[in-house]
C-alpha positions as CSV (number, residue, x, y, z in Angstrom):
1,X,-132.5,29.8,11.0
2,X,-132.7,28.2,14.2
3,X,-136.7,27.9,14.1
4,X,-136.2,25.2,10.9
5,X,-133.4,23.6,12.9
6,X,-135.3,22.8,15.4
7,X,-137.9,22.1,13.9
8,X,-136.3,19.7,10.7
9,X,-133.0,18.8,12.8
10,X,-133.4,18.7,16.1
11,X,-136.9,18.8,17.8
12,X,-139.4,17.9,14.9
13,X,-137.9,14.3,14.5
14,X,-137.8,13.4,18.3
15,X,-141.5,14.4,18.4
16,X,-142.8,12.9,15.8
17,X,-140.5,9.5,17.1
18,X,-141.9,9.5,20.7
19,X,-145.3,10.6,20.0
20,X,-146.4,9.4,16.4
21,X,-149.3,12.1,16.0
22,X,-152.0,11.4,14.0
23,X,-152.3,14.1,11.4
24,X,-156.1,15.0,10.3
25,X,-157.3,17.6,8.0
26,X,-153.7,19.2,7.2
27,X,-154.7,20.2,3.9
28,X,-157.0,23.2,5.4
29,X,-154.1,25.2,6.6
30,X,-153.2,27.4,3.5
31,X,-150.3,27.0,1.6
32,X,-149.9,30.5,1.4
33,X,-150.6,34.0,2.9
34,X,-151.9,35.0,6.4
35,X,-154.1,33.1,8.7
36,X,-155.0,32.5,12.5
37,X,-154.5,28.6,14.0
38,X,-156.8,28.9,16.7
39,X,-156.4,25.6,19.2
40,X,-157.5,24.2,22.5
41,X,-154.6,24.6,25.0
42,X,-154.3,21.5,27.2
43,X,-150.4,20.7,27.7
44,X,-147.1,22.6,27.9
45,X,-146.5,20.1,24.9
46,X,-148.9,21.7,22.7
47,X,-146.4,25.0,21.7
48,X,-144.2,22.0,20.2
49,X,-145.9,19.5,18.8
50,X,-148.8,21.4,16.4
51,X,-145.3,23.7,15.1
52,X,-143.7,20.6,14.2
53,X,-146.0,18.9,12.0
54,X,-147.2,22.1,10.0
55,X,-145.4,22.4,7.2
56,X,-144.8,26.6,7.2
57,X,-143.7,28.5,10.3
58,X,-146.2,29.4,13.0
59,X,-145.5,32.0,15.4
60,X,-147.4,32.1,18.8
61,X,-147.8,35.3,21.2
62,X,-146.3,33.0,24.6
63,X,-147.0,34.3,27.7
64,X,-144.3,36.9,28.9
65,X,-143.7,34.7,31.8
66,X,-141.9,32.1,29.2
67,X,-139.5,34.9,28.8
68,X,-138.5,36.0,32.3
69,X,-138.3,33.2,34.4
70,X,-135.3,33.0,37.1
71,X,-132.2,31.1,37.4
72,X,-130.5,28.7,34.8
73,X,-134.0,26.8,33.7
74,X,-135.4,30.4,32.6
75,X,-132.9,31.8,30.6
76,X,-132.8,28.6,29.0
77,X,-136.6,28.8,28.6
78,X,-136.6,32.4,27.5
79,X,-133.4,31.6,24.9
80,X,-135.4,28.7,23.3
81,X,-138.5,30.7,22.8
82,X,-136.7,33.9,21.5
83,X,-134.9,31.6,19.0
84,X,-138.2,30.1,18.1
85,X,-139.7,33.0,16.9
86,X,-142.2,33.7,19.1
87,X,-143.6,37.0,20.9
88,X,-143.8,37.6,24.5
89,X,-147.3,39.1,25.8
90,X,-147.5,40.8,29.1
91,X,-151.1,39.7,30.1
92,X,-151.4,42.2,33.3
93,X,-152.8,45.4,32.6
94,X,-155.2,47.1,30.6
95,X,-152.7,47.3,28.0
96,X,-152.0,44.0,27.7
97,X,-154.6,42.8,25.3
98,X,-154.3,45.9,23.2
99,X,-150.3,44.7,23.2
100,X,-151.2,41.4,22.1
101,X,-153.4,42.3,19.6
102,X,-151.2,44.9,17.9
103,X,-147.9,41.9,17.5
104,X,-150.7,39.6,16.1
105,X,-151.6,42.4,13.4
106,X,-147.8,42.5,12.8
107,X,-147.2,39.0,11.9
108,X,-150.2,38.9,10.1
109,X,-149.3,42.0,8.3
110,X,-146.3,39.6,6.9
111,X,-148.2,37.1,5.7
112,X,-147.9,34.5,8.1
113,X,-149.3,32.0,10.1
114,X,-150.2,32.9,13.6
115,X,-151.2,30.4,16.8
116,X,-152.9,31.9,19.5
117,X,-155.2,29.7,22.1
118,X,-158.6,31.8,23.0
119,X,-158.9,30.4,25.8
120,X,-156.0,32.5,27.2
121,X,-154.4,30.0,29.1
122,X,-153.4,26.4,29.6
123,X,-157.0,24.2,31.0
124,X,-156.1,23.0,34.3
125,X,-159.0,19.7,34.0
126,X,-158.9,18.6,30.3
127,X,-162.1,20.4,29.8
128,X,-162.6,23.3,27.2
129,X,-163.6,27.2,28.1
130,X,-164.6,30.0,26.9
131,X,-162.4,32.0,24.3
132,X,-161.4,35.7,24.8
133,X,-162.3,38.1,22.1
134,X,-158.7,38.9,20.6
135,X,-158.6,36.2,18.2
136,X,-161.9,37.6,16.7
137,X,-160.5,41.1,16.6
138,X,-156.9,40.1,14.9
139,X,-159.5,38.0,12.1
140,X,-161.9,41.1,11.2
141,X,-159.1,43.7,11.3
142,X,-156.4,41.6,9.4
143,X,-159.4,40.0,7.0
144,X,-158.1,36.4,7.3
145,X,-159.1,33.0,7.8
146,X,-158.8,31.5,11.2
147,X,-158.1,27.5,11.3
148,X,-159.8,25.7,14.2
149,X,-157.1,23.2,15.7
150,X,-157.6,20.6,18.1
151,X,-155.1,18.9,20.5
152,X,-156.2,15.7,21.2
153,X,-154.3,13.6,24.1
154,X,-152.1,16.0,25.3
155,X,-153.8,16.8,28.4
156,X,-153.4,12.8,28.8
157,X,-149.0,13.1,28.6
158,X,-148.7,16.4,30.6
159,X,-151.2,17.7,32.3
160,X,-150.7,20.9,34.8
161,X,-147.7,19.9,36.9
162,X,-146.0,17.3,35.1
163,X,-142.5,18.2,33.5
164,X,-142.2,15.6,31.6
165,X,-144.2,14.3,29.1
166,X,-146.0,11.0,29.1
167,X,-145.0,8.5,25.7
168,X,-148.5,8.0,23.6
169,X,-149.7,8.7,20.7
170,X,-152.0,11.9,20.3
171,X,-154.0,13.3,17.3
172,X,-154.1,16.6,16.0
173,X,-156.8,17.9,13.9
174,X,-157.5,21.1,11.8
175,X,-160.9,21.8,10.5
176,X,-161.7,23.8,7.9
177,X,-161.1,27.4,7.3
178,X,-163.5,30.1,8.8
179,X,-164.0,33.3,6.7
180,X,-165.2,35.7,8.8
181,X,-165.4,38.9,5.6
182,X,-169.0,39.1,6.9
183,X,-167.9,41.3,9.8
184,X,-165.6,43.3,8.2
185,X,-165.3,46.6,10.0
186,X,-167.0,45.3,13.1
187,X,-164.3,44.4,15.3
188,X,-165.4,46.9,17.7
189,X,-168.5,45.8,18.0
190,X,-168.7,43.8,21.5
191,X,-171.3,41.2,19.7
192,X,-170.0,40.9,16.5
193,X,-166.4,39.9,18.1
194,X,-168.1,37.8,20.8
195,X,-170.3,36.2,17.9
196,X,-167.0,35.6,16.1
197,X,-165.4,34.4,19.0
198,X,-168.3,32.0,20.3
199,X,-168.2,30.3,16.3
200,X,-164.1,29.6,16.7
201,X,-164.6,28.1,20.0
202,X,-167.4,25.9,18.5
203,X,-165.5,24.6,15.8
204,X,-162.5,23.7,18.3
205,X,-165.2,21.8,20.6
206,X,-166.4,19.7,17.2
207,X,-162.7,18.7,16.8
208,X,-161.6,18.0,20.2
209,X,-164.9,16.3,21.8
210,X,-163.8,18.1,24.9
211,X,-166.7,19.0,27.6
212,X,-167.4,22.9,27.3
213,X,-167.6,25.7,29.7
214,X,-168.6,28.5,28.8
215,X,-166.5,30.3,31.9
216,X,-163.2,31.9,31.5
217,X,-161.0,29.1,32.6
218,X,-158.8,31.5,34.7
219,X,-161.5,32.6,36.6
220,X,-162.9,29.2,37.2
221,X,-159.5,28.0,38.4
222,X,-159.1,31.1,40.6
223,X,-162.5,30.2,42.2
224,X,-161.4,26.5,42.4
225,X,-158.0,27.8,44.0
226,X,-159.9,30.0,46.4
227,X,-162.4,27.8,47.4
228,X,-159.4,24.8,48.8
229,X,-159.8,22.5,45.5
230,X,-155.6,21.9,45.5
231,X,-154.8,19.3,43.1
232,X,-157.0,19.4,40.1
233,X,-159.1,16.2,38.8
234,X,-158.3,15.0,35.6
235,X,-161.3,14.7,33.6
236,X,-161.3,12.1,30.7
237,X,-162.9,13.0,27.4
């Protein structure tokens, strides 16, 4: 109940008021049944603003961290996303993207939409990296479509940093669905999931326009980090 609050009520309006996205290609997410939104990840923004203008409920696996942050601004954090619906992830371990995959199964089991970002985590220049193989393993096993998505202007209101959001306009685009049936029963196969993978990734790129890398982008920031880089550039599409 207090998912469509927020998003009819409360939080959908104000978004849609302050930021006026530009809605493109809406009629590829399916009206019905299970499927994988797969999107770029550039802002904090983004788990707010591609919920609010899709019509059906989409539920994200967030990063556990979301949920146990300390002091008042966590468990308000923490509240917000368990009332929202979504599923924390522990990303440490080996377990963790075993964990991940199995809630993604679930909610697709259910027949509903699910929004993961392949990349793994947020990009800390604008540009757009490498996808991990998950995504690919939750479409062969579950047999669905997967929805490229791409944030456009995000990066631009809140980059890494920056609590609150910049006032302009972005656009959000879906392409059209991917049918991945061809690999059915391969999603243990290392290059049939990285294959899988590498095609998600390049219909996100054709979308956004972003500059590709084809590095994890939390290893290239932990090289950046090591090497004395500090404050990140922003790069400009």
């Amino acid at each position: 109940m207090f998912y469509y609050v927020l998003k009819y009520v409360v939080l959908g309006p104000l978004l849609r008021l302050f930021f006026r996205p530009v809605i493109k290609g809406m009629e590829n997410i399916p009206a019905e049944g299970a499927a994988i939104i797969a999107g770029n990840h550039l802002s904090f923004s983004d788990h707010f603003l591609m919920p609010a203008i899709i019509k059906r409920r989409v539920t994200f696996l967030a990063k556990a961290e979301y949920f146990t942050g300390p002091g008042v601004k966590g468990r308000l954090t923490a509240a917000f996303f368990r009332s929202a619906g979504q599923i924390p992830v522990d990303r440490s371990g080996k377990e963790a993207g075993q964990a991940a995959i199995r809630e993604g199964i679930g909610v697709l089991g259910r027949g509903e939409l699910l929004g993961i970002y392949p990349e793994g985590t947020r990009s800390h220049d604008g540009r757009l990296y490498k996808g991990k193989v998950g995504v690919a393993v939750m479409a062969i096993r579950a047999q669905v479509p997967v929805v490229p998505c791409a944030m456009v202007g995000t990066f631009e209101i809140q980059p890494p940093g920056k609590a609150v959001p910049g006032i302009k306009q972005v656009t959000i685009r879906f392409g059209e669905p991917l049918d991945f049936s061809r690999y059915a029963g391969l999603e243990n196969e290392k290059a049939a999931i990285r294959a899988v993978t590498d095609e998600i990734m390049y219909a996100i790129l054709g979308l956004s326009g972003q500059e590709y890398v084809d590095e994890y982008a939390a290893k290239v920031k932990a090289a950046e980090q090591r090497e004395g880089a500090g404050k990140f550039p922003k790069r400009r599409r």
